[in-house]
C-alpha positions as CSV (number, residue, x, y, z in Angstrom):
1,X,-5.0,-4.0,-36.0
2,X,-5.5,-6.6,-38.7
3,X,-9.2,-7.1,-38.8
4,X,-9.2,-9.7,-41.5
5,X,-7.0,-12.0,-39.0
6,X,-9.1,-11.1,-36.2
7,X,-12.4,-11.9,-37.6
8,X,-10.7,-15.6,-38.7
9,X,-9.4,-16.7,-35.7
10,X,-12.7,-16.0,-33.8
11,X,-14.9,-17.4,-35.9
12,X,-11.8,-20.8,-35.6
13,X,-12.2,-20.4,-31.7
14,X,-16.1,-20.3,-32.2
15,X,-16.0,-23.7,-34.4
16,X,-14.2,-25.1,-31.0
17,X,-16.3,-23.5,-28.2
18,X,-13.8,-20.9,-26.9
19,X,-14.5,-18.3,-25.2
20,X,-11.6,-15.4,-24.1
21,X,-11.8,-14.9,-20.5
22,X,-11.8,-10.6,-19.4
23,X,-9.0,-9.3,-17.3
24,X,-11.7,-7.9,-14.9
25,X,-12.8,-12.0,-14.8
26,X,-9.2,-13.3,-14.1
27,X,-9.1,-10.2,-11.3
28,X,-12.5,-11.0,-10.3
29,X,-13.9,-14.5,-11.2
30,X,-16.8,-13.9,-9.3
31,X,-18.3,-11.8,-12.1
32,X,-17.8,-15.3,-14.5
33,X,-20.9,-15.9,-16.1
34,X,-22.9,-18.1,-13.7
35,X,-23.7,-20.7,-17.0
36,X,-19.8,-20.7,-17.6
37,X,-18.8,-21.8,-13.6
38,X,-21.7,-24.3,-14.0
39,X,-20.1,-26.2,-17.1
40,X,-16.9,-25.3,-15.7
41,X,-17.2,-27.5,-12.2
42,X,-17.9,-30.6,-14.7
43,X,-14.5,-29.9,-16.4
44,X,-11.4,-31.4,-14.7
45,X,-8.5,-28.7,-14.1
46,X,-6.2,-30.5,-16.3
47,X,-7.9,-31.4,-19.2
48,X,-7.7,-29.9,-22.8
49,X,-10.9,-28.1,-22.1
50,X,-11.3,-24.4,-23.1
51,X,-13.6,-23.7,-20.4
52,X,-10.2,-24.1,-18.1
53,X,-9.3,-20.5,-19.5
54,X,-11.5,-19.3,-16.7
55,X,-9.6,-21.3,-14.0
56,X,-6.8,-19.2,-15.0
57,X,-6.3,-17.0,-11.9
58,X,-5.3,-17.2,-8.2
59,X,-8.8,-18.0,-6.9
60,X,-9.3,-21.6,-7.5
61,X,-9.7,-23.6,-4.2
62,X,-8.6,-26.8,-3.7
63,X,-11.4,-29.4,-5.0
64,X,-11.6,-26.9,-8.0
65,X,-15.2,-26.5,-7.2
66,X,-16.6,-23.1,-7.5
67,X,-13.9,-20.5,-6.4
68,X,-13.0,-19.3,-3.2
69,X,-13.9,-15.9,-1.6
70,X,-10.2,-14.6,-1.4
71,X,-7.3,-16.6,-2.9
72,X,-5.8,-19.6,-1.2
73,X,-2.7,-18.9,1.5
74,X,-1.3,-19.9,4.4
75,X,-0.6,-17.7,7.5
76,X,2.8,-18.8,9.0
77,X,3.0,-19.0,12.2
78,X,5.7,-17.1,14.2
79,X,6.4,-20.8,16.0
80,X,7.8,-21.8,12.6
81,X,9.6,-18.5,11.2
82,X,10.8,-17.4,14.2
83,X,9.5,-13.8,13.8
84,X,6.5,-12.2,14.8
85,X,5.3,-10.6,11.8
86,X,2.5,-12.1,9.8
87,X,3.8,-14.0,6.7
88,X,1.0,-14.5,4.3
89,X,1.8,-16.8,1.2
90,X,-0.3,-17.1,-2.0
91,X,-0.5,-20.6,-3.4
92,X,0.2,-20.7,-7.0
93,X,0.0,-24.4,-7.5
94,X,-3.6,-24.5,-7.9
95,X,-3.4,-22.7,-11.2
96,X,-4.8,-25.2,-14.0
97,X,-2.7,-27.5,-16.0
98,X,0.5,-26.7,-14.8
99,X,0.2,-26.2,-11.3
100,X,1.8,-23.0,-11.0
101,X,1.3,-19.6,-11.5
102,X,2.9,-19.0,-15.2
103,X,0.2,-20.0,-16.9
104,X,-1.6,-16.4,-16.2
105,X,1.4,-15.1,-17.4
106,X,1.3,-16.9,-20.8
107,X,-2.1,-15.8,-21.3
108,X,-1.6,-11.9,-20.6
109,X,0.8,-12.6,-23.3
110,X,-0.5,-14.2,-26.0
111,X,-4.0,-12.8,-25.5
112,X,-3.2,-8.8,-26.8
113,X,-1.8,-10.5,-29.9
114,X,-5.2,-12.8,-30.6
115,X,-7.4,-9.3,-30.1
116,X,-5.1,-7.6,-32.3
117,X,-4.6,-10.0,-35.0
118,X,-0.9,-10.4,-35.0
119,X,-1.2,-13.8,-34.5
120,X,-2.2,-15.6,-37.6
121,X,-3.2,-19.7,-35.9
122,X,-2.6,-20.4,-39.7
123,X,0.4,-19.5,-40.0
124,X,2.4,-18.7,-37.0
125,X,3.7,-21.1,-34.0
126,X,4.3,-19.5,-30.7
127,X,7.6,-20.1,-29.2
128,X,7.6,-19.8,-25.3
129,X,11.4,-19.6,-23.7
130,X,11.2,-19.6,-20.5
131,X,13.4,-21.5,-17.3
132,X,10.7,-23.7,-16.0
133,X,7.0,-23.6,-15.8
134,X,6.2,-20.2,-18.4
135,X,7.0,-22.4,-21.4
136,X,4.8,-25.2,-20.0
137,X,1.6,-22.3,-19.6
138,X,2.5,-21.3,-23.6
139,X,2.2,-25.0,-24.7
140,X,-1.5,-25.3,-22.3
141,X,-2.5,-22.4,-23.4
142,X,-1.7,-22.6,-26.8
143,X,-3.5,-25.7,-27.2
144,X,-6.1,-25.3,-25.4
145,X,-6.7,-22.6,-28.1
146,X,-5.8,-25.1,-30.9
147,X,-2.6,-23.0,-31.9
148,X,1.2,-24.5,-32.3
149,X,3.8,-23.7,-29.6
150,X,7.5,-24.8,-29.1
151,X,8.7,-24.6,-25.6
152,X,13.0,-23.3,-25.2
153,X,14.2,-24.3,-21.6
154,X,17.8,-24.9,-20.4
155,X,18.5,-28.9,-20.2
156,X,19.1,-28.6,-16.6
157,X,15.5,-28.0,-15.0
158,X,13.4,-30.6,-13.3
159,X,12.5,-33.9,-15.0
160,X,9.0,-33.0,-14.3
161,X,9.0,-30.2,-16.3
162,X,10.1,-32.4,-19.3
163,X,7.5,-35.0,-18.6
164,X,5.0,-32.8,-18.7
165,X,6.0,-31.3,-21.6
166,X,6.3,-34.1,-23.8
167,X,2.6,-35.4,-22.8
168,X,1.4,-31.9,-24.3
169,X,3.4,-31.2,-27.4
170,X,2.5,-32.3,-30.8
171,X,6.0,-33.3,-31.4
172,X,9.2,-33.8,-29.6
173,X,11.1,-31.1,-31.5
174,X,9.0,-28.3,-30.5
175,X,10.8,-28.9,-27.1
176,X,14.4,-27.1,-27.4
177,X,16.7,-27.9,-24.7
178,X,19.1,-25.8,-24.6
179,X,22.4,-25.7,-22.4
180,X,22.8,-25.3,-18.9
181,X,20.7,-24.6,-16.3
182,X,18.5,-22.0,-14.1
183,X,21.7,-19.5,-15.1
184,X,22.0,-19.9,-18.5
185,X,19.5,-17.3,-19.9
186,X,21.3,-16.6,-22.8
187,X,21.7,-19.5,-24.5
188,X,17.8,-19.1,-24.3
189,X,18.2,-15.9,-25.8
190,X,20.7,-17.6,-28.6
191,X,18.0,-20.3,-29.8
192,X,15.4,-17.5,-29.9
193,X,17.3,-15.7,-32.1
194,X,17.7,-18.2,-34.2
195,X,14.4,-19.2,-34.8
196,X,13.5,-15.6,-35.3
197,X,15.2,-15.8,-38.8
198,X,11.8,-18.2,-39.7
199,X,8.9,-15.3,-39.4
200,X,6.6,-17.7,-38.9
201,X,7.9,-17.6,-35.0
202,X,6.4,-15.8,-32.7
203,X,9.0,-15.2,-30.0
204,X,7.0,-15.0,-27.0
205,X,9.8,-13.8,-24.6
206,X,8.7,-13.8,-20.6
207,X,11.8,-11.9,-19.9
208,X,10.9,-8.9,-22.2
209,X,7.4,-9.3,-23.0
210,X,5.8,-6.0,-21.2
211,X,2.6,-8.0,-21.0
212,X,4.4,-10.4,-19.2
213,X,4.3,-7.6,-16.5
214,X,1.1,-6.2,-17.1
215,X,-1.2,-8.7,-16.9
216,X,0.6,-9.3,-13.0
217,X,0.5,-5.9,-12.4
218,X,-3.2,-6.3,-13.3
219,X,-4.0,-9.6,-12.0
220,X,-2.4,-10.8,-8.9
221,X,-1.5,-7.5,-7.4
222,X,-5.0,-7.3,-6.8
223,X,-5.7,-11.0,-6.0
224,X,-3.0,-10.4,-3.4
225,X,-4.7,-7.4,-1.9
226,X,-8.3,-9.3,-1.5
227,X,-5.9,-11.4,1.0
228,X,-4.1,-9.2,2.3
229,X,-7.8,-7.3,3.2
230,X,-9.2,-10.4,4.5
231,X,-6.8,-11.5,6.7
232,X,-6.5,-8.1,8.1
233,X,-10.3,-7.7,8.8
234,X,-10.7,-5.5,11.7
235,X,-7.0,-5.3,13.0
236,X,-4.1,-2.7,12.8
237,X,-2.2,-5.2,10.3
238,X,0.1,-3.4,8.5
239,X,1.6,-4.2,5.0
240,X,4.8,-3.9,4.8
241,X,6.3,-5.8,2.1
242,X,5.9,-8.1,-1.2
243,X,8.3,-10.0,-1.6
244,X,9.0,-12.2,-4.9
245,X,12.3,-13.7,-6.2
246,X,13.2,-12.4,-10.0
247,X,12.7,-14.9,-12.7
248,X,11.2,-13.1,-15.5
249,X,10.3,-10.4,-13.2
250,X,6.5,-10.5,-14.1
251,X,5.0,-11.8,-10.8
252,X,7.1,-8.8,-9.5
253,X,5.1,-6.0,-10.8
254,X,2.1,-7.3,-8.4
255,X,4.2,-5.4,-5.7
256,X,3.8,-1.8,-8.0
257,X,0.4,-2.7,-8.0
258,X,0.8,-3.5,-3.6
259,X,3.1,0.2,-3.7
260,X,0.0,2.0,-4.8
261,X,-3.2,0.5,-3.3
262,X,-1.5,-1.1,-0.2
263,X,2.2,0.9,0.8
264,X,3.9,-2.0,0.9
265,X,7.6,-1.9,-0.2
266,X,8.8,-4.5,-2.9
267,X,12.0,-6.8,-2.5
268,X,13.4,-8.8,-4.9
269,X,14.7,-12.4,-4.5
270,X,18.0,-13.8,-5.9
271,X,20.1,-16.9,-5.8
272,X,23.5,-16.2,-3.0
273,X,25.3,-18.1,-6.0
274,X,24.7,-16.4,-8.2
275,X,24.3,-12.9,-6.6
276,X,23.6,-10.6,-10.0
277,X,21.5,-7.3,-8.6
278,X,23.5,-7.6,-5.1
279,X,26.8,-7.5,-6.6
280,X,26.4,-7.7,-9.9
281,X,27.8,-11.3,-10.1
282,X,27.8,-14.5,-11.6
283,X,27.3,-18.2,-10.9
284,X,25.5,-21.1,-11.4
285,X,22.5,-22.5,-8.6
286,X,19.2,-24.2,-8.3
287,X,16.4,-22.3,-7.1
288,X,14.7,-23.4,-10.1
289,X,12.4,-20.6,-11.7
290,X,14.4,-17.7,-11.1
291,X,16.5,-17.1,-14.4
292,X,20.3,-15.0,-13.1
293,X,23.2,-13.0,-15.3
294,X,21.1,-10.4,-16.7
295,X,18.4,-8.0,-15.5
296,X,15.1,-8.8,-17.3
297,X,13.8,-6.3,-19.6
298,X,10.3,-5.8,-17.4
299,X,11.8,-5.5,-14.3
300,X,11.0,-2.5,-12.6
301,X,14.6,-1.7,-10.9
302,X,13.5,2.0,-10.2
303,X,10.4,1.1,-8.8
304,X,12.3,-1.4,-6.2
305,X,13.4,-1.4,-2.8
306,X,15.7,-4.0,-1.4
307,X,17.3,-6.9,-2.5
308,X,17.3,-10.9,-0.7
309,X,19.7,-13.4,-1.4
310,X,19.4,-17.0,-0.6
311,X,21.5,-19.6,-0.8
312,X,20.2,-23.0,-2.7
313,X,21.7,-25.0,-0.3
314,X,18.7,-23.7,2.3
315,X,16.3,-24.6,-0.7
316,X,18.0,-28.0,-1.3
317,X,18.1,-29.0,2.5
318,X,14.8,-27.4,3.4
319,X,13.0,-29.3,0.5
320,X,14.1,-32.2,2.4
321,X,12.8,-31.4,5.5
322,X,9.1,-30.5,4.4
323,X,8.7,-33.3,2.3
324,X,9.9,-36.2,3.6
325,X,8.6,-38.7,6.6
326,X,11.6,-38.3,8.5
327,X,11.6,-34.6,8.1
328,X,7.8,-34.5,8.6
329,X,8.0,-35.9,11.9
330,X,10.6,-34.0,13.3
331,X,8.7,-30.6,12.6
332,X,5.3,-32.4,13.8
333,X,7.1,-34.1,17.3
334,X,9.7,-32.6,17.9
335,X,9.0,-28.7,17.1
336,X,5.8,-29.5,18.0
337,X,4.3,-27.8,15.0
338,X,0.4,-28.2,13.8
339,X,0.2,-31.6,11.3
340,X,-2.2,-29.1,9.7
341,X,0.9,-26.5,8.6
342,X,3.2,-29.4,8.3
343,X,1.0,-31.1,5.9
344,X,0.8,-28.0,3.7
345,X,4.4,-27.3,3.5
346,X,4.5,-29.3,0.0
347,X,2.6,-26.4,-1.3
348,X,6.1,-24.7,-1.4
349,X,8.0,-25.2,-4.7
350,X,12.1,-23.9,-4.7
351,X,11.5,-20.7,-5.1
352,X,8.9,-20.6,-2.8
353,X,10.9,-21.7,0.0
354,X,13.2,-19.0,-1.0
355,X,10.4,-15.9,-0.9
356,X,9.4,-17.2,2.5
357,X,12.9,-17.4,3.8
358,X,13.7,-13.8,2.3
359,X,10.6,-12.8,4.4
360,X,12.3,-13.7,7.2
361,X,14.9,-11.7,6.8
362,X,13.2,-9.2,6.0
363,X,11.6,-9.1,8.9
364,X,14.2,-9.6,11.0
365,X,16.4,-6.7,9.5
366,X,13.5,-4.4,9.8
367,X,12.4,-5.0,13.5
368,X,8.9,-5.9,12.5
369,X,6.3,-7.0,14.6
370,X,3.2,-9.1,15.1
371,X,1.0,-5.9,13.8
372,X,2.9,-6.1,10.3
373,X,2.6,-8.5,7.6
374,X,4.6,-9.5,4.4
375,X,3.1,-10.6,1.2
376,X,4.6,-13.2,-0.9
377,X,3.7,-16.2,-3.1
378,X,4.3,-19.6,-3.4
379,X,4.3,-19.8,-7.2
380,X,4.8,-24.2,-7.4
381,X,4.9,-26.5,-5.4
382,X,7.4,-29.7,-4.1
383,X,5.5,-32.2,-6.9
384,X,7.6,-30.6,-9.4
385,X,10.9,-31.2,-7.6
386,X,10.0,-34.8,-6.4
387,X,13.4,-35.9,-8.7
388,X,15.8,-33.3,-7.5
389,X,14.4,-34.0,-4.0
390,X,15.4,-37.9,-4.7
391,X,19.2,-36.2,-5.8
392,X,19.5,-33.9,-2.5
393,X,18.7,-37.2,-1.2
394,X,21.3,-39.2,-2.2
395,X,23.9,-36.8,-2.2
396,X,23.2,-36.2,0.9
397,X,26.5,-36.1,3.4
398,X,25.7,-38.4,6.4
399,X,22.9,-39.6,7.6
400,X,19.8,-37.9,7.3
401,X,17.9,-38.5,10.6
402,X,16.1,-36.3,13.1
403,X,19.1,-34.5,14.0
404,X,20.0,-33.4,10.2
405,X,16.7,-32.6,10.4
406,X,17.2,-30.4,13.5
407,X,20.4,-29.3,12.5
408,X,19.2,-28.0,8.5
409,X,15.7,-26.2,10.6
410,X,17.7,-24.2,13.0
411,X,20.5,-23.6,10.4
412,X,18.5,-22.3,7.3
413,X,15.2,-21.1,8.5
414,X,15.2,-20.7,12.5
415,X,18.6,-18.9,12.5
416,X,18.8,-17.2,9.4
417,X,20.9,-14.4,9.4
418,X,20.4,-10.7,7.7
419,X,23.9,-11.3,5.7
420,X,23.6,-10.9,2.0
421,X,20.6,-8.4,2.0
422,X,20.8,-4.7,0.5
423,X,18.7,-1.4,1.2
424,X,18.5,0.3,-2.7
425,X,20.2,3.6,-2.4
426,X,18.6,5.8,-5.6
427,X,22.3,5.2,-6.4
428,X,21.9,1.3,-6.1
429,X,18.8,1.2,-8.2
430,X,21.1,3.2,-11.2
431,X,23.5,0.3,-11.4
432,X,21.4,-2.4,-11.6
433,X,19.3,-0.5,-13.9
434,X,22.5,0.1,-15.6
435,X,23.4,-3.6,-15.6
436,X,20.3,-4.2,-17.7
437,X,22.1,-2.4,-20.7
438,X,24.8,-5.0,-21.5
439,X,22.2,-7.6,-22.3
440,X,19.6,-5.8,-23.9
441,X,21.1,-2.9,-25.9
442,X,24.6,-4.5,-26.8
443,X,23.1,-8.2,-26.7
444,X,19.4,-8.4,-28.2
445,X,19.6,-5.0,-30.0
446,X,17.0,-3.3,-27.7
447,X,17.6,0.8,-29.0
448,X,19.0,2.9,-26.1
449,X,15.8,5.4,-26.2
450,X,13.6,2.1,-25.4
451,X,15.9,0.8,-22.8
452,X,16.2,4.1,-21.1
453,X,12.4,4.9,-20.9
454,X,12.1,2.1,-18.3
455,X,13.3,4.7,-15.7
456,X,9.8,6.7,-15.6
457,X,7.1,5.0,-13.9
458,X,4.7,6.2,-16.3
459,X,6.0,3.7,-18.7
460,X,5.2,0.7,-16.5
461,X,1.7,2.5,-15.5
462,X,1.3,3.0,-19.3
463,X,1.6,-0.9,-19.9
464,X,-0.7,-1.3,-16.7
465,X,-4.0,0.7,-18.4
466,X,-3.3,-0.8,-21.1
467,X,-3.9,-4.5,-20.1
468,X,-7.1,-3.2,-18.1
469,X,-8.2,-1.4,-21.1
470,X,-8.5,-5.1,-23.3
471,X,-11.7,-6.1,-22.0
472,X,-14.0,-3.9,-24.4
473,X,-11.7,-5.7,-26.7
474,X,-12.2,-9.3,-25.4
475,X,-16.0,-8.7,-25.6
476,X,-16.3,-7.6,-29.2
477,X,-13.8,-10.3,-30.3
478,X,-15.9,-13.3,-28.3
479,X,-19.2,-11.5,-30.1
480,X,-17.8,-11.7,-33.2
């Protein structure tokens, strides 16, 4: 620990009225200072405001007043999935200045460096690559806290993302595009490593950054649970599964978290086109938010049990469906579904859709009933696709009516098949654990002892304690 750095950049967050939100307070913000919720319902969700720190966790209800009992989700009904079991989805977009769930994930990361005083607000910038929304939670976070941040994401992604962004940079050069899209992960990789060579860049790197998983591990798997609890109540519910696709892998490790406390069994979500832990391929899609070619450092492949692909072409049309009039009415009038679900369907980002569609299959393949339930999340929601729902749109092949509309529900959602799904054998788990080694030991230099200690669930368990363990040091750093 460098104590001399420590002491300076409290007594800098002091001079600007920040205060470091616990773990136990992003787990529990119930136990939030009363005086702090108080200033904090005065504050709006999206403003530079420190006091937003707190908001930083899956409680937040939908006025933004107070927080709710258990986080916010929707229950889909078997009417729409066409399976029995209980589908519970978290809703990630009411996370603070981003609308999605990342921005807890920049803040598990960056926090263990404040407490510890390897980052110097002086000297270093923190660089946040990421394939969507984690780069835009660096750039809050960072300034809410009055630190400089560069965001690295491929050119490809939404032109929301890169409106938002240049409202909250201090320049347009701390946003790096760099080639390609949702696929191309290591071009991200390529512009890290060249702004490594400056030390005075903190490489923040979601897809390797063990905080990255910890703080989920110690966050929103227990978020989930108090959902999973409440909308089990008195009932024989019965968790089953978490299911989450794999961008970075962090909002993963909420299901070793579910394996533990709940029994639930963890499946991974994937792009069909570009079907890397299924079949150890390649491709290019655009489930935006899930990053492909490579197994991320902190993903727990021995600890996981099946693998879901789906198809962007389900996304694409999908997207279509739940957010436009057209589409709207057809699900209200025709399938006769509550305006009430209908109406909440823009909660679900790309890669939302895709979780709840894996659900599906999962359910289907497994025979499950109306006494199980699946766990996933919603971790955006359609606002930040509004342009590539305008290009799905107009590339649309032949008229979009209430027919397409039929046609896309039954085809993609109603009728999904179990096709393109996998059971991990101990021997499937090996190779794409073993996949994992062409990227990080021959690529980004990882040594073989470091890469191969990821088998032991200690390890992971190791990194969990850990990111409990910080809120002794949150409390001495906020008293300095």
């Amino acid at each position: 620990m460098n104590e001399t750095i420590v002491i300076k950049t409290s007594e800098y967050f002091k001079k600007k009225g920040i205060i470091l939100p616990k773990i136990s307070e992003l787990c529990n913000p119930h136990s939030i200072k009363e005086s702090i919720v108080k200033k904090l319902n005065k504050v709006d969700k999206n403003a530079v405001d420190p006091l937003n720190l707190f908001r930083v966790h899956w409680f937040n209800n939908r006025d933004h007043n107070d927080f709710s009992k258990i986080p916010e989700h929707i229950i889909l009904p078997s009417e729409f999935t066409g399976v029995e079991a209980k589908i519970i989805v978290n809703i990630g977009r009411l996370f603070p200045l981003i609308t999605a769930h990342k921005v807890l994930a920049a803040y598990g990361c960056l926090l263990p460096r404040i407490l510890d005083g390897d980052f110097d607000y002086s000297k270093h910038k923190a660089v946040w690559p990421s394939t969507g929304n984690y780069c835009r939670g660096g750039v809050a976070i960072s300034r809410i806290l009055g630190l400089k941040s560069v965001a690295i994401l491929p050119e490809g992604m939404s032109k929301e993302r890169f409106d938002w962004l240049e409202k909250w940079v201090d320049d347009p050069k701390d946003i790096i595009k760099t080639p390609g899209t949702e696929s191309n992960v290591k071009e991200i990789y390529d512009a890290c490593n060249e702004l490594k060579k400056d030390e005075k860049n903190d490489i923040i790197n979601q897809f390797s950054e063990y905080y990255n998983y910890a703080i989920h591990r110690a966050v929103t798997g227990p978020s989930l649970e108090k959902t999973f609890l409440e909308v089990k109540k008195d009932s024989n519910l019965k968790p089953r599964f978490y299911v989450s696709a794999s961008g970075s892998s962090g909002t993963l490790a909420a299901g070793d978290y579910l394996k533990d406390s709940l029994g639930t069994l963890t499946a991974v979500v994937e792009a069909l086109e570009c079907p890397t832990l299924l079949k150890n391929g390649y491709g290019e899609h655009n489930i935006q938010g899930i990053g492909d070619k490579h197994v991320p450092l902190i993903h727990n492949v021995m600890n996981t049990d099946f693998v879901v692909d789906i198809s962007d072409k389900a996304t694409d049309n999908l997207n279509l469906v739940f957010n436009t009039k057209i589409g709207k009415e057809y699900l209200i009038k025709k399938l006769g579904l509550e305006s009430s679900l209908v109406n909440k369907l823009p909660e679900f980002g790309f890669s939302s859709i895709a979780n709840i569609l894996a659900s599906i299959k999962l359910a289907k393949y497994m025979n499950l009933g109306k006494e199980d339930a699946i766990i996933t999340v919603a971790t955006d929601g359609a606002d930040l696709y509004l342009s590539e729902l305008e290009k799905t749109k107009n590339n649309f092949q032949g008229t979009f009516d209430e027919s397409a509309c039929s046609h896309i529900y039954k085809k993609y959602l109603k009728e999904i098949d179990i096709d393109n799904m996998i059971e991990l054998s101990q021997s499937d788990k090996e190779r794409i654990f073993n996949l994992g080694y062409y990227t990080w030991v021959e690529q980004q230099g990882i040594s073989l002892v470091d890469f191969e200690k990821r088998k032991d669930q200690k390890f992971w368990l190791d990194h969990y304690n850990h990111m409990i363990s910080l809120d002794d040091q949150v409390e001495k750093f906020n008293a300095i």
